[in-house]
C-alpha positions as semicolon CSV with decimal commas, in nm:
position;residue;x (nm);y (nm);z (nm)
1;X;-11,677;-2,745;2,727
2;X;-11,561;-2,553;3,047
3;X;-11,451;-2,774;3,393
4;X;-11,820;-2,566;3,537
5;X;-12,023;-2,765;3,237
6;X;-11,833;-3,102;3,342
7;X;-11,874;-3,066;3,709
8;X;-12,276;-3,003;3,664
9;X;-12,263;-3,297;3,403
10;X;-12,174;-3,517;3,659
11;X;-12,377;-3,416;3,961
12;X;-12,681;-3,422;3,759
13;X;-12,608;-3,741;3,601
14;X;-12,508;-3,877;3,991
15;X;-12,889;-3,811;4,108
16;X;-13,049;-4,053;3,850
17;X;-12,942;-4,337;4,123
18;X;-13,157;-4,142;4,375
19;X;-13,522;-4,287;4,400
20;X;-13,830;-4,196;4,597
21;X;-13,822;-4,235;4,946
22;X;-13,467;-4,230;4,959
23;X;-13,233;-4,069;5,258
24;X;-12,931;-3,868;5,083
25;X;-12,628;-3,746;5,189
26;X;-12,579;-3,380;5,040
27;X;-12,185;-3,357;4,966
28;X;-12,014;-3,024;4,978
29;X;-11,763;-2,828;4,736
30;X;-11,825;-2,737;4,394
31;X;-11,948;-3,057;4,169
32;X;-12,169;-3,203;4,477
33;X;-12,340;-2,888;4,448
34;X;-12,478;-2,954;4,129
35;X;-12,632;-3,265;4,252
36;X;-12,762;-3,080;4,545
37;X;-12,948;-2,858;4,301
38;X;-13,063;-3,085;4,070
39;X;-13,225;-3,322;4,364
40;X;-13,421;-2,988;4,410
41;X;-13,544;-2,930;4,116
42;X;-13,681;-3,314;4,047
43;X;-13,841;-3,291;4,409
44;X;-13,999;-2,958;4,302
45;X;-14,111;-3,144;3,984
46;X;-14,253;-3,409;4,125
47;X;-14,025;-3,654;3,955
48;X;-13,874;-3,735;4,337
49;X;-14,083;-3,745;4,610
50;X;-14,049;-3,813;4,972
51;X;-13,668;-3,720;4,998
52;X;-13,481;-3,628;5,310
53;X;-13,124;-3,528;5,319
54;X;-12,819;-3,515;5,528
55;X;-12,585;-3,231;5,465
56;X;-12,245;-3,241;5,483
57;X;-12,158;-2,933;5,612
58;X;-12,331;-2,599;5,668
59;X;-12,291;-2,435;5,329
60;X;-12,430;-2,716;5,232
61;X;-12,750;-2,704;5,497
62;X;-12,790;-2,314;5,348
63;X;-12,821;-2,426;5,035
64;X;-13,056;-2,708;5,071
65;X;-13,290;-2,520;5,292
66;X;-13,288;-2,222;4,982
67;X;-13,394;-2,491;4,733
68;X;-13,664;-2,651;4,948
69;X;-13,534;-2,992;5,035
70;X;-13,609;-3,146;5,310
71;X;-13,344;-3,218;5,587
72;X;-13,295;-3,428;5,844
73;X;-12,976;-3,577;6,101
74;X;-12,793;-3,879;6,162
75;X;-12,985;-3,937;6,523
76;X;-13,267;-3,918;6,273
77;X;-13,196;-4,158;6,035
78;X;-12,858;-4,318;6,115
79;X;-12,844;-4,508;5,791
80;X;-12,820;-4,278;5,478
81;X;-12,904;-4,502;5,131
82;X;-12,676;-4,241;4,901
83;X;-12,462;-4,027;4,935
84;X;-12,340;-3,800;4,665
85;X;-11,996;-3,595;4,707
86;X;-11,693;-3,461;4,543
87;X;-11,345;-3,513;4,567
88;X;-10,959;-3,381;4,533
89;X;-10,828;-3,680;4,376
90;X;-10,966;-4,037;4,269
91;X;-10,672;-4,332;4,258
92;X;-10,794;-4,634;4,016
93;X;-10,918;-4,840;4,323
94;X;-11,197;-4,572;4,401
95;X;-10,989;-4,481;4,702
96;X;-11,019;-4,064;4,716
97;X;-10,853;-3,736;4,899
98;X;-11,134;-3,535;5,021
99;X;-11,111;-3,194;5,215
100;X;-10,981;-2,886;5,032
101;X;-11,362;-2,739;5,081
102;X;-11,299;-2,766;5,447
103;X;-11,553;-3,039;5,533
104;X;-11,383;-3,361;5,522
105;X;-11,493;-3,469;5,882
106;X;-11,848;-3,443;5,821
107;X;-11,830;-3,608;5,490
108;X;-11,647;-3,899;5,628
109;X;-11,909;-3,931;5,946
110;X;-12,219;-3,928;5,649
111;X;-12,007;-4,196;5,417
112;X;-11,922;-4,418;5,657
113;X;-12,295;-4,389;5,737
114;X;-12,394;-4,490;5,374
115;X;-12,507;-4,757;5,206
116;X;-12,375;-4,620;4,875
117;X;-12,115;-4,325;4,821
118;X;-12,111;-4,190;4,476
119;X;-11,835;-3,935;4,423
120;X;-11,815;-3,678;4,110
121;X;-11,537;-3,557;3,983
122;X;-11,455;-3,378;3,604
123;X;-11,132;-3,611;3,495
124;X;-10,868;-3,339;3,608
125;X;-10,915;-3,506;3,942
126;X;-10,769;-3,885;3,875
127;X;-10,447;-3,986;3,903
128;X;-10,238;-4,286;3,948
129;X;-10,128;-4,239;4,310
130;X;-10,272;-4,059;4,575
131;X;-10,116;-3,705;4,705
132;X;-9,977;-3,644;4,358
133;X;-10,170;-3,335;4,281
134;X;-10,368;-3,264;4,650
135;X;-10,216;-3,235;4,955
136;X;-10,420;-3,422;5,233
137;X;-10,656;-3,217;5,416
138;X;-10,577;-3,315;5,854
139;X;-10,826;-3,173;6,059
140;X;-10,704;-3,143;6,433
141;X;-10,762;-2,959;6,702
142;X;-10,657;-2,615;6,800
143;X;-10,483;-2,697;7,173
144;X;-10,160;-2,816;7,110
145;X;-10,180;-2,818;6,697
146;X;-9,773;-2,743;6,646
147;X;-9,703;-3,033;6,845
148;X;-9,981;-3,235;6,560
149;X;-9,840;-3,069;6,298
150;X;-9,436;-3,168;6,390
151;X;-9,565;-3,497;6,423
152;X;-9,724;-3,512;6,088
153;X;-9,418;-3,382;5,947
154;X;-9,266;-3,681;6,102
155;X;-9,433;-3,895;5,872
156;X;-9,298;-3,743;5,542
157;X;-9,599;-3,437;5,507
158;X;-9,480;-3,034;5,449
159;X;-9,740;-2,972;5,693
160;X;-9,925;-2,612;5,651
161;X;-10,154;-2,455;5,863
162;X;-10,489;-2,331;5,634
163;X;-10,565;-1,965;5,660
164;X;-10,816;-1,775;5,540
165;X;-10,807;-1,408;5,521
166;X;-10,491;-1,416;5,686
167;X;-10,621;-1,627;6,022
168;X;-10,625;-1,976;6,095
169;X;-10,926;-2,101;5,875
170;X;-11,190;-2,288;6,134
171;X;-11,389;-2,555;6,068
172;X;-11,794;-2,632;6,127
173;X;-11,669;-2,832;6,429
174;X;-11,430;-2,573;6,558
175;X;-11,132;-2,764;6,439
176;X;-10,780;-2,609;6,233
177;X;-10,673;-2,815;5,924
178;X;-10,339;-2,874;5,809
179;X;-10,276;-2,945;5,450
180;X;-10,017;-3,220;5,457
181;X;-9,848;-3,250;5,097
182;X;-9,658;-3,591;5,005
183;X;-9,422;-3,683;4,707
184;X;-9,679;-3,904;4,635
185;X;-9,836;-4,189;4,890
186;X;-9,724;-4,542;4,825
187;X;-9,911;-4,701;5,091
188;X;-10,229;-4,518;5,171
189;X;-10,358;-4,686;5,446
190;X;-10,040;-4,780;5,608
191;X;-10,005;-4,380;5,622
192;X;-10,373;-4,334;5,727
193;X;-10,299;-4,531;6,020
194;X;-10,015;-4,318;6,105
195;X;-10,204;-3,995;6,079
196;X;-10,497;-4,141;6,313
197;X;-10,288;-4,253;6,558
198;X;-10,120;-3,875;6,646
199;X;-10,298;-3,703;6,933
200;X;-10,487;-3,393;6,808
201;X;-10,553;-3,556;6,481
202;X;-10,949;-3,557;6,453
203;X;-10,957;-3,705;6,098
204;X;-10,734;-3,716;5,744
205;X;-10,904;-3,640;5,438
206;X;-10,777;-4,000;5,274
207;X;-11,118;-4,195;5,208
208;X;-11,047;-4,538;5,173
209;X;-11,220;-4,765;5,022
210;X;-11,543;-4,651;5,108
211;X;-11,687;-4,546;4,726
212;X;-11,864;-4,761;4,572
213;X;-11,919;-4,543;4,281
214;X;-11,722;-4,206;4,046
215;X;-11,891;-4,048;3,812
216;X;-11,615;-3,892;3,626
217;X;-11,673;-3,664;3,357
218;X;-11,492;-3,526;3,010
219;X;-11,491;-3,380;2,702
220;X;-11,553;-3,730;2,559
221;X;-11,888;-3,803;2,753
222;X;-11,959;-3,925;3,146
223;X;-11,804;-4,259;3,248
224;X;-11,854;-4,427;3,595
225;X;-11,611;-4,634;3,807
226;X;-11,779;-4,943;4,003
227;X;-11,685;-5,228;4,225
């Protein structure tokens, strides 16, 4: 079974919480994208109905307008009931690094606006301790980002600027990100603290406990992580 037939495995299996009438959040990146398109194909069914969705980034917007699902904004509907998203890394306590896709500050405004986050990962994507495979994704912004990124070096990061065909890669809200990679993050909020706190910083991809839910899945069948 190819990491592709795991990642759809667990978006589609991630949209069986959604019900009729609900407001989702439309993650971004590979595996959310599955659950984007299977949401579209049960409202085109008629086994959802009445759905409107937030989207997490523009890709994302694209993608659901293609399919025919309905969207709609936070000023709209400020509380979302699910949200369904991916993810760079999954510690045991649910706690996640988001933001290699680019999106991370959008996903964390539409999860913090959620009643439930479900994220969906295949199982290459836990580990014991956070930062051991993914750098964290910083998104800051563009005046003054070498003094942000000398002070995120300060707190133990090999800070990087993210390019994309060779020029600063630029985000749906205008921002740079710099991919901060740690020897491993003992104290994940103590550091997300830290990284808030430097001026320029707009938001670190470190989501802290706000999943309530992974779907994670394997070779050996789907299994899901809860409070």
């Amino acid at each position: 079974m190819s990491v592709d037939d795991l990642k759809r495995q667990a978006g589609y299996r991630a949209v069986e919480s959604v019900c009729d009438g609900m407001v989702v959040g439309l993650g971004s990146g590979s595996t959310a994208r599955y659950a984007t398109l299977r949401l579209a194909e049960k409202l085109r069914s008629g086994a959802l109905r009445d759905i409107v969705a937030v989207p997490t980034s523009e890709e994302t917007a694209a993608l659901a307008r293609q399919e025919g699902i309905p969207l709609t904004t936070l000023e709209a509907h400020g509380q979302i009931d699910i949200t369904i998203d991916g993810a760079d890394e999954v510690d045991p306590e649910r706690n996640v690094i988001k933001g290699l896709g680019g999106f991370l500050l959008r996903e964390k405004i539409v999860a913090y606006a959620s009643r439930h986050e479900i994220i969906v990962v295949d199982d290459s994507k836990l580990v014991e301790r956070l930062g051991t495979k993914s750098p964290v994704p910083v998104e800051v912004i563009r005046f003054g980002w070498r003094n942000t990124q000398r002070a995120l070096e300060r707190t133990g990061a090999e800070a990087v600027l993210r390019l994309a065909s060779g020029e600063p890669y630029i985000t749906d809200e205008g921002n740079y990100i710099l991919d901060c990679r740690y020897p491993g993050i003992s104290a994940p909020r103590e550091l997300a603290t830290h990284i808030k706190a430097i001026p320029g910083v707009v938001e670190s991809g470190l989501f802290l406990g706000m999943v309530q839910t992974v779907i994670v899945a394997s070779p050996g069948g789907i299994r899901t992580i809860e409070q």
